[in-house]
N, CA, C and O of each residue as an XYZ file, in Angstrom:
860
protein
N      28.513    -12.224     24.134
C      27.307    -11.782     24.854
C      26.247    -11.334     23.833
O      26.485    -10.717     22.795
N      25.002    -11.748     24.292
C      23.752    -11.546     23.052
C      23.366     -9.677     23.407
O      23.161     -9.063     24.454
N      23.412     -9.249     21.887
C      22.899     -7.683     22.557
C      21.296     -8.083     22.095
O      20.683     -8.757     21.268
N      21.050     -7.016     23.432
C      19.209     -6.918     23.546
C      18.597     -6.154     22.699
O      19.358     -5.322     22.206
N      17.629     -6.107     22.366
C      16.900     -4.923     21.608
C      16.170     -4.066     22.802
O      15.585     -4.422     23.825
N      16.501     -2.572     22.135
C      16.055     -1.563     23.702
C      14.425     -1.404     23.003
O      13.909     -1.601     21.903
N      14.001     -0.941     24.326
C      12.493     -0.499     24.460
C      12.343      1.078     23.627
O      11.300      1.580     23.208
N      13.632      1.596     23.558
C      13.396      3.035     23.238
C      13.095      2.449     21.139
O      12.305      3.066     20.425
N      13.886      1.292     20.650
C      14.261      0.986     19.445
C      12.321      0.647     18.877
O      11.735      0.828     17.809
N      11.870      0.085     20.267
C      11.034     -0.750     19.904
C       9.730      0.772     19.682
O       8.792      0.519     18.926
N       9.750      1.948     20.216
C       8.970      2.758     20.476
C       9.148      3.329     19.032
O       8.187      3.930     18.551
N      10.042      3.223     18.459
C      10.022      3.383     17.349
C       9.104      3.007     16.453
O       8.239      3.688     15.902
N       9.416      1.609     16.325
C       8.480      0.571     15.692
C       6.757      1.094     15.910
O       5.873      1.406     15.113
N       6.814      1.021     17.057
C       5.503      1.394     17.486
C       4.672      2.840     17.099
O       3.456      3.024     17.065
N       5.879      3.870     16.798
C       5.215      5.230     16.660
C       4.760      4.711     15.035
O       3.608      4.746     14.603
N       6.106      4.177     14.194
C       5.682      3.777     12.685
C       4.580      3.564     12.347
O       3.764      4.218     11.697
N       4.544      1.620     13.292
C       3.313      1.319     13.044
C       1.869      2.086     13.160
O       0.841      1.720     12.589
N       1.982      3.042     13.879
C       0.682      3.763     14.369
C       0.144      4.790     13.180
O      -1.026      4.891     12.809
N       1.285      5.526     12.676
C       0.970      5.739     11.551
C       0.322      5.086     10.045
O      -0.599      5.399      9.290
N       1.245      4.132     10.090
C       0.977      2.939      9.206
C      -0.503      2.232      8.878
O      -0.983      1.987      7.771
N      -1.019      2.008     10.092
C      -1.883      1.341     10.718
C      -3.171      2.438     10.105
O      -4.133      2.229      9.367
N      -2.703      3.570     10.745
C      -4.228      4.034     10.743
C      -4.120      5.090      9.443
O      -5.065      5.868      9.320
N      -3.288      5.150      8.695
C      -3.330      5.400      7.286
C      -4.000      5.079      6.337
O      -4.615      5.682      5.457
N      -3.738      3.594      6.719
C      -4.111      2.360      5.396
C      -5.105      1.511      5.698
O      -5.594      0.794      4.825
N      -5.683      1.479      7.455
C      -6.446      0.684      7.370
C      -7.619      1.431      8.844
O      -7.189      2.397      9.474
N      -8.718      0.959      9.118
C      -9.275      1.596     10.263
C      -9.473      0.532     11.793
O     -10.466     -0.010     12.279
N      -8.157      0.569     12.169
C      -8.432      0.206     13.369
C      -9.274      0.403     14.897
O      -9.218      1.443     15.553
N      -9.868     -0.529     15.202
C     -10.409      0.157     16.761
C     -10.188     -1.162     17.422
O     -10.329     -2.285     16.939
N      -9.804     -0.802     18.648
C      -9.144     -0.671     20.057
C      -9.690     -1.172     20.923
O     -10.025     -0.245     21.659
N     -10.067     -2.228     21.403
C     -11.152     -2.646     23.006
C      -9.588     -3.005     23.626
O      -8.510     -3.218     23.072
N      -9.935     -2.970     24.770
C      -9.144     -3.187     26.049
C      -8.146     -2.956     26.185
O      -7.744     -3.276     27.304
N      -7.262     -2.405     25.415
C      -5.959     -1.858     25.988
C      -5.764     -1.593     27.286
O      -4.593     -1.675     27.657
N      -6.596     -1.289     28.115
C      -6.137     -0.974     29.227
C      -5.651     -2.458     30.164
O      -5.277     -2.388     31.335
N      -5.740     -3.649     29.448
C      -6.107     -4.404     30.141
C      -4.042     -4.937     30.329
O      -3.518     -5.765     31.075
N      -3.619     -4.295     29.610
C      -2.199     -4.431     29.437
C      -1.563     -3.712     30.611
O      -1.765     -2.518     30.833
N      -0.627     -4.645     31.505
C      -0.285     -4.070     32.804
C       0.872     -3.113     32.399
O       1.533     -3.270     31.372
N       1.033     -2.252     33.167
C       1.329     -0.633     32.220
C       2.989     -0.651     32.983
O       3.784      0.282     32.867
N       3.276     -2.012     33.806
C       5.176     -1.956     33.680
C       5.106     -3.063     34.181
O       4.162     -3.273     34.942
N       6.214     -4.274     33.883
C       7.176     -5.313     34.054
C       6.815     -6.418     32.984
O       5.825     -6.461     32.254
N       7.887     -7.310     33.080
C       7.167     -7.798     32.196
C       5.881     -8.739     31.719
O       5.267     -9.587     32.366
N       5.725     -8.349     30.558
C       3.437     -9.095     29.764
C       4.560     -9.981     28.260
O       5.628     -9.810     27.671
N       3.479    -10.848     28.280
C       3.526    -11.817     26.710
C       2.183    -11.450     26.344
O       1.183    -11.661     27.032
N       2.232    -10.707     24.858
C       1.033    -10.984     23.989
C       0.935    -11.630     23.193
O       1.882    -11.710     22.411
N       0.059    -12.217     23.030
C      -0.208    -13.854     22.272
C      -1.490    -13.266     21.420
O      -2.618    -12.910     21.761
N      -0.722    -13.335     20.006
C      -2.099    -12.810     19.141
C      -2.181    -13.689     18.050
O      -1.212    -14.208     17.496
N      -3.367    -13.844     17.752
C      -3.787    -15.023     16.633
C      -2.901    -14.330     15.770
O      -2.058    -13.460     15.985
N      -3.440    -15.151     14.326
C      -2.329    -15.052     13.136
C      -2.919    -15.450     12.214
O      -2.625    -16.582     11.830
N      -4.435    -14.371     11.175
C      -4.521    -14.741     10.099
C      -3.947    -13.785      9.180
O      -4.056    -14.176      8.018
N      -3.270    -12.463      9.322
C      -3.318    -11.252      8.239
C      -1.897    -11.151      8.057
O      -1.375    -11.951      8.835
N      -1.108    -10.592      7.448
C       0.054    -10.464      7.531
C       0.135     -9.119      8.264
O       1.167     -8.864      8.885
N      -0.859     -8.256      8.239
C      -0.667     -6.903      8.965
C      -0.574     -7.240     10.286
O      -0.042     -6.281     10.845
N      -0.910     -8.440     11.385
C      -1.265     -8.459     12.291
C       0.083     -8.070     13.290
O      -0.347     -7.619     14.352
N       1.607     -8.111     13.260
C       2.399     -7.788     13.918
C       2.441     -6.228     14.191
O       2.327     -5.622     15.256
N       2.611     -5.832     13.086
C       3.123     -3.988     12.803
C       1.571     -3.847     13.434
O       1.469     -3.018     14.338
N      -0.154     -4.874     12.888
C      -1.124     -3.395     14.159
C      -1.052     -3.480     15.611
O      -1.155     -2.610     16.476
N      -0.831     -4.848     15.678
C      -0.427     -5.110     17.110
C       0.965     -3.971     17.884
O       0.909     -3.480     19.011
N       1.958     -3.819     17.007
C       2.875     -3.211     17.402
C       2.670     -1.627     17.625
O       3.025     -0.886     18.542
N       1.976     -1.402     16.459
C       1.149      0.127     16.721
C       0.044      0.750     17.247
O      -0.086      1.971     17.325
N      -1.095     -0.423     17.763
C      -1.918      0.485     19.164
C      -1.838     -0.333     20.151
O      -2.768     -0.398     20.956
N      -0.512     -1.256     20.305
C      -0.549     -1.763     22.033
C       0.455     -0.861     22.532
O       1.571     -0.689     22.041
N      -0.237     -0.062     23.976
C      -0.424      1.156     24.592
C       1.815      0.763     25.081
O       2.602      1.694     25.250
N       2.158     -0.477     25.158
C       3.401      0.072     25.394
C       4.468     -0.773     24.339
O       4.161     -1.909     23.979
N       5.568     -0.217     23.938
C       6.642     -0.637     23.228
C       6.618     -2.323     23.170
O       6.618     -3.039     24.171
N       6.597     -2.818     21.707
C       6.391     -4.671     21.588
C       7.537     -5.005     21.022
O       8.107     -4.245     20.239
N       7.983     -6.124     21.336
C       9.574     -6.629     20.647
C       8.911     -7.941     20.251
O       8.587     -8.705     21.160
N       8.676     -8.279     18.978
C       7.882     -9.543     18.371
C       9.168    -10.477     17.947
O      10.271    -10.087     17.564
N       8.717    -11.779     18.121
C       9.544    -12.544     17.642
C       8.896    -13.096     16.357
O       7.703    -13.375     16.234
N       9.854    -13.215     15.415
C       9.668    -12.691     13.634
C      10.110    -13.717     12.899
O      11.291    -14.063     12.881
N       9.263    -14.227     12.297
C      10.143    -15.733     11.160
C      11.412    -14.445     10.813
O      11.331    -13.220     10.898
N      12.676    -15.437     10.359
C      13.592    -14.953      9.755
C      13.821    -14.635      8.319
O      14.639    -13.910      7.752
N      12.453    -15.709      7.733
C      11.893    -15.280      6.514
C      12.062    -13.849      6.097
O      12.630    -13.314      5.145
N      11.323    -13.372      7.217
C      11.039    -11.897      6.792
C      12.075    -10.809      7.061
O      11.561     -9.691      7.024
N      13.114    -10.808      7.268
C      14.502    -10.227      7.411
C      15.468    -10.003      6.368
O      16.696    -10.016      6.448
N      14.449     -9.722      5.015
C      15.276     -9.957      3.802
C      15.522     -8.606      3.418
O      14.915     -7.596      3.774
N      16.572     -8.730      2.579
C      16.829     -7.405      1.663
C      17.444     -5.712      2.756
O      18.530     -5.669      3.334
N      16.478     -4.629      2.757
C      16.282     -3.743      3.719
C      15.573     -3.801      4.845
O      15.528     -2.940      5.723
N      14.878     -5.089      4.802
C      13.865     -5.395      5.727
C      14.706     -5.472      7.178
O      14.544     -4.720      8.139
N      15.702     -6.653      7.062
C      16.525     -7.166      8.244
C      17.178     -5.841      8.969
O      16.848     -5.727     10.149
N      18.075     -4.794      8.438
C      18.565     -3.716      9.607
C      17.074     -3.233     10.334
O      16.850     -3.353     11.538
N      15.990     -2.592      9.206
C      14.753     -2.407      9.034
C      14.082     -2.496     11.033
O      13.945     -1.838     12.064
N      13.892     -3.795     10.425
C      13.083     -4.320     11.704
C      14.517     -5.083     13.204
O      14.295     -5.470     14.351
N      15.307     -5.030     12.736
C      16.168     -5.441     13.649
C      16.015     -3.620     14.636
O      15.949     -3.272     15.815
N      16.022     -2.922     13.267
C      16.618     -1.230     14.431
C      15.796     -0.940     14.707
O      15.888      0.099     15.361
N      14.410     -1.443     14.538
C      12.819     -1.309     15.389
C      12.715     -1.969     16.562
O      11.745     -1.725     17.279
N      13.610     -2.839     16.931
C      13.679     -3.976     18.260
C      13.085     -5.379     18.165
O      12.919     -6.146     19.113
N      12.772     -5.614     16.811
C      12.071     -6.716     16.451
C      13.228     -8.204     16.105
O      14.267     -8.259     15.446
N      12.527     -9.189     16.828
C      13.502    -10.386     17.175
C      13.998    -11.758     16.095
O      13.424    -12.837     16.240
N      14.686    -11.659     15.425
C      14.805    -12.828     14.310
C      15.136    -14.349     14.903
O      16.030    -14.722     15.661
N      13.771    -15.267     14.081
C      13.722    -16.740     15.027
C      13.622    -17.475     14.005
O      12.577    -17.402     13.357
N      14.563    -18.285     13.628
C      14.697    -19.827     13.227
C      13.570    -20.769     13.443
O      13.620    -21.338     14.533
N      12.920    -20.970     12.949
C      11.791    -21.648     13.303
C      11.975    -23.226     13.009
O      11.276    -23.956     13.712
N      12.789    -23.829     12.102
C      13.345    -25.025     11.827
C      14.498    -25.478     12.954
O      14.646    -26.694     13.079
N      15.147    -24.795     13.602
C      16.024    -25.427     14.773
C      15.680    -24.631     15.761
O      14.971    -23.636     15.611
N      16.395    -25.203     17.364
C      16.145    -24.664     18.465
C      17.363    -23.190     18.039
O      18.459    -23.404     17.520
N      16.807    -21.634     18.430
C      16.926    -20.936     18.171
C      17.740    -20.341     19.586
O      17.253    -19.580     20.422
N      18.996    -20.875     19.585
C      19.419    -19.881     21.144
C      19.520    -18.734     21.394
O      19.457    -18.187     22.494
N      19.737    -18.157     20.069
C      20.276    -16.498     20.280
C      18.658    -15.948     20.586
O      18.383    -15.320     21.609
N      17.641    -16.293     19.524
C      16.495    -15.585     19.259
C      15.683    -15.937     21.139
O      14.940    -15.169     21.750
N      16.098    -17.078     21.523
C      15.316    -17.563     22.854
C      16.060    -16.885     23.929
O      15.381    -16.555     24.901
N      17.291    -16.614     23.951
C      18.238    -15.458     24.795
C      17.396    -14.237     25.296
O      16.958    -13.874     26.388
N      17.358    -13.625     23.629
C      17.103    -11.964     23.581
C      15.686    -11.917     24.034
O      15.408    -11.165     24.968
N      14.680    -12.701     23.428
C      13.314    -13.255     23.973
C      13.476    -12.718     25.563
O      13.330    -11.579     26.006
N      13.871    -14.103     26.327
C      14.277    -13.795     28.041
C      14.346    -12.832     28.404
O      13.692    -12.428     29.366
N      15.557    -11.822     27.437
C      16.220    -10.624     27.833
C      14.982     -9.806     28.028
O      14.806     -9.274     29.124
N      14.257     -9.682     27.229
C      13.379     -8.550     27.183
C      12.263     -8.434     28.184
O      11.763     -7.419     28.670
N      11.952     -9.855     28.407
C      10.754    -10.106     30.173
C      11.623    -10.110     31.066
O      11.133     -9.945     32.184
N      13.298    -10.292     31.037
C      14.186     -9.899     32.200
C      14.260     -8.424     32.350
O      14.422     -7.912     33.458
N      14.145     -7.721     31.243
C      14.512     -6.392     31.696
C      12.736     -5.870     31.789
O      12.574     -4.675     31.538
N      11.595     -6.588     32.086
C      10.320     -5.897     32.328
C      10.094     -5.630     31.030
O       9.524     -4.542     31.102
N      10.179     -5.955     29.696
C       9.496     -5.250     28.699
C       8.547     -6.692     28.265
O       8.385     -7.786     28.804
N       7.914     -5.893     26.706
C       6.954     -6.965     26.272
C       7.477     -7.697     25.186
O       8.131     -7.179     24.281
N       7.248     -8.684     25.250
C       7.206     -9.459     24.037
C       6.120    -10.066     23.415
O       5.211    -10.628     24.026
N       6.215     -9.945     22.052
C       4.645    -10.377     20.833
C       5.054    -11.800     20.785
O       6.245    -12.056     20.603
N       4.222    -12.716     20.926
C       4.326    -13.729     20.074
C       2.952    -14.608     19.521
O       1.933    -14.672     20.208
N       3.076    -15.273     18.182
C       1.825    -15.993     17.438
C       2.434    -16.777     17.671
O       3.490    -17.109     17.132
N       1.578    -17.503     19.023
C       2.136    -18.417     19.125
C       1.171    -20.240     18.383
O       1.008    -21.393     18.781
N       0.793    -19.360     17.109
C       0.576    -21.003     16.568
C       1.607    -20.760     15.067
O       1.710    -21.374     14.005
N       2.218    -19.611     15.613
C       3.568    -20.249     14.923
C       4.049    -19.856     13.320
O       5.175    -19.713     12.843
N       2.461    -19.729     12.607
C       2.878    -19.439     11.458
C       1.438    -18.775     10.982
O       0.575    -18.966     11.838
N       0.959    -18.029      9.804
C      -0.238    -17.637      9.620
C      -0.918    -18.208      8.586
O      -0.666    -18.255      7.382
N      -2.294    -18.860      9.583
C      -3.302    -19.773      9.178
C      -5.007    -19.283      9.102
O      -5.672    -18.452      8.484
N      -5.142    -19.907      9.705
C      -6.350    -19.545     10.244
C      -6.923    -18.240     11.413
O      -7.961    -17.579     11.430
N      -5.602    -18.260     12.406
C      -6.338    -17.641     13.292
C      -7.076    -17.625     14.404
O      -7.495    -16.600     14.941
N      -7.306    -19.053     14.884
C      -7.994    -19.495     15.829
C      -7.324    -20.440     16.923
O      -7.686    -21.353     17.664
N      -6.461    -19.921     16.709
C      -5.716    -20.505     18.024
C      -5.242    -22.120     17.925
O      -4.265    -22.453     18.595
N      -5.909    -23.098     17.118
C      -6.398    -24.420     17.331
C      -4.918    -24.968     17.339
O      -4.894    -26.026     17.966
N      -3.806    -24.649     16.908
C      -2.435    -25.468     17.504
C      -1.547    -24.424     17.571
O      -1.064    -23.619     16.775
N      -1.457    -24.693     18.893
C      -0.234    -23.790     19.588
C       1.218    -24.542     19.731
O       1.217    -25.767     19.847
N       2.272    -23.926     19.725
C       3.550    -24.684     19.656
C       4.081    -24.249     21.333
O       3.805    -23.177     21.870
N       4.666    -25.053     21.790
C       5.142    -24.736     23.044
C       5.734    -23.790     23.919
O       5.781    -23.418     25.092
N       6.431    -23.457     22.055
C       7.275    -22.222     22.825
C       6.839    -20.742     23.848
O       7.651    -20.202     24.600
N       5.246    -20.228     23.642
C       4.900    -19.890     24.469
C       4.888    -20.002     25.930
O       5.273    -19.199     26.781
N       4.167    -21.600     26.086
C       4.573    -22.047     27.646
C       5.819    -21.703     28.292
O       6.030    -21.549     29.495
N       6.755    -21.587     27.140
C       8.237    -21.862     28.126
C       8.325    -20.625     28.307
O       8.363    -20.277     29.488
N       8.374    -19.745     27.449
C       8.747    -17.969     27.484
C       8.139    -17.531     29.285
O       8.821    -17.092     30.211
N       6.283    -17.939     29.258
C       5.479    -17.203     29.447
C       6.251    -18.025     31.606
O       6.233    -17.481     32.711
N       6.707    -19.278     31.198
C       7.094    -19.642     32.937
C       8.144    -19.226     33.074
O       8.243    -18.383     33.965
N       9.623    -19.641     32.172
C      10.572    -19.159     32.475
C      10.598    -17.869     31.820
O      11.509    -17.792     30.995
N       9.898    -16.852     31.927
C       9.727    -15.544     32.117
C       9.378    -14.746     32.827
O       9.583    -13.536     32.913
N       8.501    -15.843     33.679
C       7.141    -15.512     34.667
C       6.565    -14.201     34.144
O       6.737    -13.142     34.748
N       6.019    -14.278     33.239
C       5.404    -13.195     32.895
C       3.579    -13.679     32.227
O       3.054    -14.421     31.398
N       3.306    -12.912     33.012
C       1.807    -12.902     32.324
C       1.187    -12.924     30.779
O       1.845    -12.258     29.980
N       0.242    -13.466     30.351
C       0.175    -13.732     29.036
C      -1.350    -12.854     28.912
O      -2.354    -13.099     29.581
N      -1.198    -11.714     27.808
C      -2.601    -11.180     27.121
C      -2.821    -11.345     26.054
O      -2.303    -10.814     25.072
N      -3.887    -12.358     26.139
C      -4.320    -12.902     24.566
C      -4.957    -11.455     23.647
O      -5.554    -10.536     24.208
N      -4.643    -11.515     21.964
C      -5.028    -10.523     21.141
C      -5.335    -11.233     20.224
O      -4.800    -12.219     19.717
N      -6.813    -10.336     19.895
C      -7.430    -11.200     18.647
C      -7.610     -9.598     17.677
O      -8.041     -8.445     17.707
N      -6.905    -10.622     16.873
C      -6.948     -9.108     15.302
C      -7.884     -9.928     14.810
O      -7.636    -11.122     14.649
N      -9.239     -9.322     14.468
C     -10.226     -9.571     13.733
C     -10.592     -8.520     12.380
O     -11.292     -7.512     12.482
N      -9.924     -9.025     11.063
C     -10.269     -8.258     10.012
C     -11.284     -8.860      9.367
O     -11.946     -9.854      9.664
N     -11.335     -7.915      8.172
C     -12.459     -8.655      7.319
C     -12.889     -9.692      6.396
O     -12.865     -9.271      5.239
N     -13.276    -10.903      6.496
C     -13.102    -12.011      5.633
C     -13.396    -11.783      3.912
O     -13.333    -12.657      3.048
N     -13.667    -10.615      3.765
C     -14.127    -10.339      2.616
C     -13.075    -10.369      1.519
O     -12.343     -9.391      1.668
N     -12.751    -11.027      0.589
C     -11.621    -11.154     -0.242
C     -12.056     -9.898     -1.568
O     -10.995     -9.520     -2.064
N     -12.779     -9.477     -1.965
C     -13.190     -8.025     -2.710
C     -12.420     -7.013     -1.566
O     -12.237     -6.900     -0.354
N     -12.083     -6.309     -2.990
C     -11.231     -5.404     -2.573
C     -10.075     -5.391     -1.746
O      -9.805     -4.410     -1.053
N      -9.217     -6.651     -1.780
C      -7.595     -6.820     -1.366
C      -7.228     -6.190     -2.925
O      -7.832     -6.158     -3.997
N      -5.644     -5.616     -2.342
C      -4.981     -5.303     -3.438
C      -3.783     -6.547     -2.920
O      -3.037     -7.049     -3.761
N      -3.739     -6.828     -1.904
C      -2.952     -7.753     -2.320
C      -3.230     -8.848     -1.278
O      -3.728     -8.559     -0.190
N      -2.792    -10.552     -1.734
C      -3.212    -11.898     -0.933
C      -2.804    -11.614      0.739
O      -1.607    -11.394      0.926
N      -3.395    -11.606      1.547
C      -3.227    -12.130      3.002
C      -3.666    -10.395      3.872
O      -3.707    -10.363      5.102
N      -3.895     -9.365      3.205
C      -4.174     -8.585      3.547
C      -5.483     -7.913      4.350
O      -6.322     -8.597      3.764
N      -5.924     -7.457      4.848
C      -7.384     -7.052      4.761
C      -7.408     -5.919      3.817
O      -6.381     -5.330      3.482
N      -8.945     -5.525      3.259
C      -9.230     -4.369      2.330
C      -8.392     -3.125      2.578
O      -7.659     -3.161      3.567
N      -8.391     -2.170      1.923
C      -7.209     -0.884      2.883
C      -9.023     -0.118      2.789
O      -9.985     -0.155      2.023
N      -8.589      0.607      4.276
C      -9.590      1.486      4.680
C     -10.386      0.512      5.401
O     -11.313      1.088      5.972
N     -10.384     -0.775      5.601
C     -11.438     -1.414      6.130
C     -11.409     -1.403      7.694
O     -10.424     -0.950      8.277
N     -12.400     -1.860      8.319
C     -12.015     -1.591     10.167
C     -11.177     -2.874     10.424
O     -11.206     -3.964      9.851
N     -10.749     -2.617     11.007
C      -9.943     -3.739     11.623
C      -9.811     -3.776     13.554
O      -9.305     -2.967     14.331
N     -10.383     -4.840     13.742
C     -10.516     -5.017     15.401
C      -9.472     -5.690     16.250
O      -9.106     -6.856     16.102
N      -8.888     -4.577     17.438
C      -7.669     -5.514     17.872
C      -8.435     -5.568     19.525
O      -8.829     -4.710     20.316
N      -8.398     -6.575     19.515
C      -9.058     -6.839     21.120
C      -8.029     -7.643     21.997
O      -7.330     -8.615     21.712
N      -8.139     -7.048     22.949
C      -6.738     -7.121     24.244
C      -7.880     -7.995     25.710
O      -8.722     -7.378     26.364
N      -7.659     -8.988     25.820
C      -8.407     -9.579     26.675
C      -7.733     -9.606     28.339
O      -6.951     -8.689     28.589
N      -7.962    -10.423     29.236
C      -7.543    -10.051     30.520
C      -5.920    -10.812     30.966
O      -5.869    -12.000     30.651
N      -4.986    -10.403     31.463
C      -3.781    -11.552     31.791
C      -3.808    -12.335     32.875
O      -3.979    -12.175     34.084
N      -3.554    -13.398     32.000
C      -3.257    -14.732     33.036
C      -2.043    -15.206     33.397
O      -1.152    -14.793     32.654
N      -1.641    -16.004     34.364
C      -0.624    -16.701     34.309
C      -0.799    -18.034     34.208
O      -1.625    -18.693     34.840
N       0.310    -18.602     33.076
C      -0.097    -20.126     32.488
C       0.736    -20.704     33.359
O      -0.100    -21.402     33.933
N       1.753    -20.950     33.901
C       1.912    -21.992     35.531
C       0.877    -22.205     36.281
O      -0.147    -21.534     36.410
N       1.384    -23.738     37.051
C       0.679    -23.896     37.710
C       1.085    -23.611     39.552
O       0.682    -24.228     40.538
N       2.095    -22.342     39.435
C       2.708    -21.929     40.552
C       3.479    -22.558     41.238
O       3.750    -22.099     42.348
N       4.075    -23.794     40.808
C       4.819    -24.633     41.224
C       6.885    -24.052     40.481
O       8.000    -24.310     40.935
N       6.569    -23.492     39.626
C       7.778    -22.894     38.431
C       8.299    -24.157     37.785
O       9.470    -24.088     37.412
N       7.538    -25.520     37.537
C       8.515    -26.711     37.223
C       8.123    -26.049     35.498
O       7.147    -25.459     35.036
N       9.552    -26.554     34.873
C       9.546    -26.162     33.606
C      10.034    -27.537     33.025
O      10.975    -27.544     32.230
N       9.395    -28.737     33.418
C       9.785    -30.190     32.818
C       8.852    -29.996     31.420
O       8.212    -29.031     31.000
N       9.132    -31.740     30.748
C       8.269    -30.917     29.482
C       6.907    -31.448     29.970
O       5.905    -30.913     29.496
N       6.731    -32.651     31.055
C       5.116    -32.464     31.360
C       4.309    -31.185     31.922
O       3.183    -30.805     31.602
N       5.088    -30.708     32.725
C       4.554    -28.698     32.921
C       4.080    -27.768     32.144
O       3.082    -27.071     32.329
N       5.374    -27.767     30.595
C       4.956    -27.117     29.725
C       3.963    -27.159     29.070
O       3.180    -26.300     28.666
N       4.057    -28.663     28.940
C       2.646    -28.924     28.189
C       1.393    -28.821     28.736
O       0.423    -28.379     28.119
N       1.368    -29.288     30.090
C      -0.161    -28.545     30.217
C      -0.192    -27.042     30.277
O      -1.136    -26.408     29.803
N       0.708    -26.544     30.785
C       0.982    -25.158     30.689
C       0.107    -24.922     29.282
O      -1.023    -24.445     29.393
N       0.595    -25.234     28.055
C       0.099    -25.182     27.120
C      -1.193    -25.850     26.952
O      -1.745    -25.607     25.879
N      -1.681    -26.472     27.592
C      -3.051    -26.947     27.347
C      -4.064    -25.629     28.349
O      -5.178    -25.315     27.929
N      -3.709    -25.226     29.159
C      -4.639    -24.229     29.790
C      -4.254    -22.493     29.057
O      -4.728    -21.415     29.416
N      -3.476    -22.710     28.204
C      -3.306    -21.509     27.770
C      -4.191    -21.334     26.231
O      -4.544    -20.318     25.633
N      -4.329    -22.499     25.975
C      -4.735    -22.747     24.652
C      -6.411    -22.398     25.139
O      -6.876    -21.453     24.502
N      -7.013    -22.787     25.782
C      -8.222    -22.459     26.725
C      -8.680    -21.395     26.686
O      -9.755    -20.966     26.266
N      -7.465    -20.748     27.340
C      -7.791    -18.985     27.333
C      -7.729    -18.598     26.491
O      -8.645    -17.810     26.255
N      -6.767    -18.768     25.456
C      -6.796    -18.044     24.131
C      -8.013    -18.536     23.066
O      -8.439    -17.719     22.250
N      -8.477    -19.723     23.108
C      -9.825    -20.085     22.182
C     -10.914    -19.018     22.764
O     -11.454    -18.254     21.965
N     -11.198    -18.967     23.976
C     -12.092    -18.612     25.097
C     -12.268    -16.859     24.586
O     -13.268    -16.241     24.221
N     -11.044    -16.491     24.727
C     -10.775    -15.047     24.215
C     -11.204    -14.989     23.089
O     -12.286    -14.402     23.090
N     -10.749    -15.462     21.641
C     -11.004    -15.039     20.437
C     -12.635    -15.447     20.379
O     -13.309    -14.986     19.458
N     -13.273    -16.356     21.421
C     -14.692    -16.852     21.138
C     -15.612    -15.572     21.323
O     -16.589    -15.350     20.608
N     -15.125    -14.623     22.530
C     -15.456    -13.317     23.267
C     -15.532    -11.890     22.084
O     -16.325    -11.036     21.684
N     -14.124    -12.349     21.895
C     -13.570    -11.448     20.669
C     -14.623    -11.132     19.793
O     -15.480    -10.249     19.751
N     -14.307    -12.135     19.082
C     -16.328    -11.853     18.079
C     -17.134    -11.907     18.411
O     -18.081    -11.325     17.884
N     -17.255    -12.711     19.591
C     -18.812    -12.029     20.010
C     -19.354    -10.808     20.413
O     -20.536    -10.463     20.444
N     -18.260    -10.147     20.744
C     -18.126     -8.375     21.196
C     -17.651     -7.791     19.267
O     -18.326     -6.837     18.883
N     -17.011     -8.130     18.639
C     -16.860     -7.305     17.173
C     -17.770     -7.710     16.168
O     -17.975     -7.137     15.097
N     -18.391     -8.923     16.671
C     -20.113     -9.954     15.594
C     -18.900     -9.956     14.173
O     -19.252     -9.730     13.015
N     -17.443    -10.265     14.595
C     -16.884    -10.970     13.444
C     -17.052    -12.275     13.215
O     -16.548    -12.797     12.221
């Protein structure tokens, strides 16, 4: 039997990050409220910074269980973020255990993070991998797009993929949708448009995003 990661593990994570977050860097906050405050939400946040999990994890208003290259599970890292509630995913094969505990967590009403273009690029949403669609139907859970907007300014990183420390950093929480088309078919022609109207909302969002932060 797959054990779950608890919400209390993940509040953890979350108190860390909050510290973390607003230590080293200056975050501000639009819409949080827009996060439905019990059962289960998917947040879907772009992916250019490496900070973007831990700020996401530390001012979204409830406990996040992110699903995490396995990359990053090295050394002290892996008990680390495993005893924070954070989810280790195979990204080269279909991942059963990591797609289990995933389920588990919109079965038991909690949240789950995911970038869902998969790896950190750009940031703009422009290829999404499926696995969202499937989470977000066979989860039935609502999807709130998040756009971390830092600063493009490469002066003053101390280190590659970072934003400046002390710099603002914008996490914007847009409205939830549901990506079905209320029918619950989870064939792969479903998913995929599933994924074509989700990709919509999430361009649509990050387009909003800066136009409300003039990033």
């Amino acid at each position: 039997m797959t054990e779950l990661p608890s919400a209390r593990s993940a509040e953890v994570g979350r108190r860390i990050g909050v510290g973390l977050m607003y230590g080293l860097w200056k975050p501000r906050v639009l819409g949080a409220w827009r996060v439905p405050v019990n059962g289960p939400v998917i947040l879907a946040v772009n992916h250019s910074h490496n900070i973007d999990g831990p700020m996401v994890m530390g001012v979204a208003p409830r406990p996040t269980h992110f699903l995490i290259k396995k990359e990053a599970f090295i050394g002290p890292l892996d008990p680390f973020l495993t005893g924070i509630g954070q989810l280790k995913v195979d990204r080269d094969t279909t991942d059963r255990t990591a797609i289990t505990r995933a389920l588990g967590v919109l079965e038991n009403g909690g949240v789950l993070g995911i970038f869902p273009e998969g790896t950190r690029g750009e940031g703009d949403f422009a290829s999404l991998r499926a696995g969202l669609a499937y989470f977000a139907v066979r989860g039935g859970a609502p999807i709130v797009p998040v756009a971390v907007l830092g600063s493009t300014d490469r002066r003053g990183r101390l280190i590659k993929g970072l934003p400046p420390l002390r710099s603002r950093v914008d996490v914007v929480f847009g409205e939830p949708f549901d990506a079905g088309d209320g029918s619950g078919r989870r064939t792969r022609k479903a998913l995929d448009e599933a994924t074509g109207r989700i990709q919509k909302q999430l361009a649509a969002h990050l387009e909003n995003a800066r136009r409300l932060t003039r990033r």
